[in-house]
Each structure stands twice: as structure tokens, then as C-alpha cells.
N, C-alpha and C positions, 0 to 999 in steps of 0.2 A: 271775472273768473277766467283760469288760463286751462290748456287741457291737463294738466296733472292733477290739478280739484276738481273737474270733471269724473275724471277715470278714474282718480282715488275714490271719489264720492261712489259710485256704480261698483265698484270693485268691493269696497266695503259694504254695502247693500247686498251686494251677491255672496258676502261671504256670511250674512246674519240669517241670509233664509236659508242657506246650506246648511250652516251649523241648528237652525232650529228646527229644519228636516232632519239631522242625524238626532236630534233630542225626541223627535216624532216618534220617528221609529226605530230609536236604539240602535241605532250606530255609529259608537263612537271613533268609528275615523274620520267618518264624513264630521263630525261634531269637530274635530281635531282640524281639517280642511278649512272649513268655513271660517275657523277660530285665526286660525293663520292668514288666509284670503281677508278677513274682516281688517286685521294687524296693516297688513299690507296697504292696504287702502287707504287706512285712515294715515299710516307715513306718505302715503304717495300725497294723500291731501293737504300735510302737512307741507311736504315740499312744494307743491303749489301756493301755499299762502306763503314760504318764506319767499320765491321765487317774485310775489304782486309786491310782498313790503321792500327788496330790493329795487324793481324799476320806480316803486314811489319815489323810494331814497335817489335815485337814477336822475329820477327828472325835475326831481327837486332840488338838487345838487345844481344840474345842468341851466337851471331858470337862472341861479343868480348871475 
């Protein structure tokens, strides 16, 4: 794992129990926040897995 799936993973974490706080207690901005923050994260996490499948490709290139 590289830090960008790290922090996307915790970013999106923090954005699910924002937005299920704002669904607690009816507020939909906060709901709106966390929905965004949740988005966020899981791109950041995505950018971390393309970021692993590239050094794979990296240093699998570089062996032969």
C-alpha cells in the first residue's frame, strides 16, 4: 500500500460517518460534505492502486 490508498482509504472513512451523522440528525449539508469527502477518497484510493499497477509494470519492464 502507497500513501494515496492510505489517505484515500481514511478520507473516505471519514467522509461515510459525516454524511451518516448528517442523516442522524438531518442535516443535509453535512450529508452533502461527507458525500463529497467519501467521492474524494475513494479517487485518492484509486490513484494509489493505479500509482502500485504502474511501479509493478516499472519493475517488470526493468527485470528483463
Amino acid at each position: 500500500m502507497n500513501k494515496d490508498q492510505i489517505k484515500g482509504a481514511a478520507k473516505e472513512m471519514s467522509g461515510k460517518l459525516q454524511k451518516k451523522g448528517g442523516e442522524v440528525f438531518g442535516n443535509s449539508s453535512q450529508q452533502a460534505k461527507g458525500a463529497i469527502k467519501e467521492a474524494e477518497g475513494r479517487a485518492q484510493k484509486h490513484i494509489g492502486d493505479i500509482k502500485d499497477v504502474a511501479q509493478d509494470v516499472a519493475k517488470s519492464v526493468h527485470k528483463r
